[in-house]
C-alpha positions in Angstrom: 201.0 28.5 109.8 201.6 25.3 108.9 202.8 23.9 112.1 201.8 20.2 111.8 203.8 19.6 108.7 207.0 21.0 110.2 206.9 18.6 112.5 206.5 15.4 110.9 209.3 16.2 108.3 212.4 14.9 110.2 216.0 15.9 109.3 216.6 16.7 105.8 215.3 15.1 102.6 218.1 13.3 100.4 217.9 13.9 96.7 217.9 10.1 94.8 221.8 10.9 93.8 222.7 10.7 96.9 220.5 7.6 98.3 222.4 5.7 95.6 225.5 6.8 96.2 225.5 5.3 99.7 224.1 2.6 98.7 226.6 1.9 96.2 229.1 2.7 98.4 228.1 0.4 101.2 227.8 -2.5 98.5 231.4 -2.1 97.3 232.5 -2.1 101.0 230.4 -5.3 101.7 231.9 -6.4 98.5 235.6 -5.6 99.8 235.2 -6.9 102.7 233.9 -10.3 101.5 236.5 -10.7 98.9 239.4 -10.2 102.1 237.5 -12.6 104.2 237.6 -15.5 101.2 241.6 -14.8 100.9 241.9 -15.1 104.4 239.9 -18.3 104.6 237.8 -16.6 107.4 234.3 -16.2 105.4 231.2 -18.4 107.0 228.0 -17.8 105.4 225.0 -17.5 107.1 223.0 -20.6 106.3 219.9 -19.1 108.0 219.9 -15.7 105.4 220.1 -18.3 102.7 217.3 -20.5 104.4 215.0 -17.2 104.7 215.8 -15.9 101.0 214.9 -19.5 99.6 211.9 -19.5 101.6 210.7 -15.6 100.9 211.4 -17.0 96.9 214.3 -14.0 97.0 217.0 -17.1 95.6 215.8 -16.9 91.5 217.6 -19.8 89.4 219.9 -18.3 86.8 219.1 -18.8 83.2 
């Protein structure tokens, strides 16, 4: 039997539906979240994400 190959598949494979799902999920919590920290005043952004994005060339200029 096929032994080898049982063992390096680990845990069961997601079909792409649902992978964006979550992820789309997560994004509108991160989103909701955000938006309740801006009402409340209490949103600090981390200057050293924006440092590494602009330094990676991840921060594109909008047209």
């Amino acid at each position: 039997m096929d032994d080898n190959n049982n063992q390096t598949q680990q845990g069961r494979k997601r079909g792409l539906t649902s992978v964006a799902l979550q992820w789309l999920a997560e994004k509108m919590r991160r989103t909701e979240r955000i938006k309740e920290e801006l009402e409340r005043g209490t949103y600090q952004v981390d200057s050293s994400k924006i440092a590494e994005a602009i330094l990676n060339g991840d921060a594109q200029p909008k047209q």
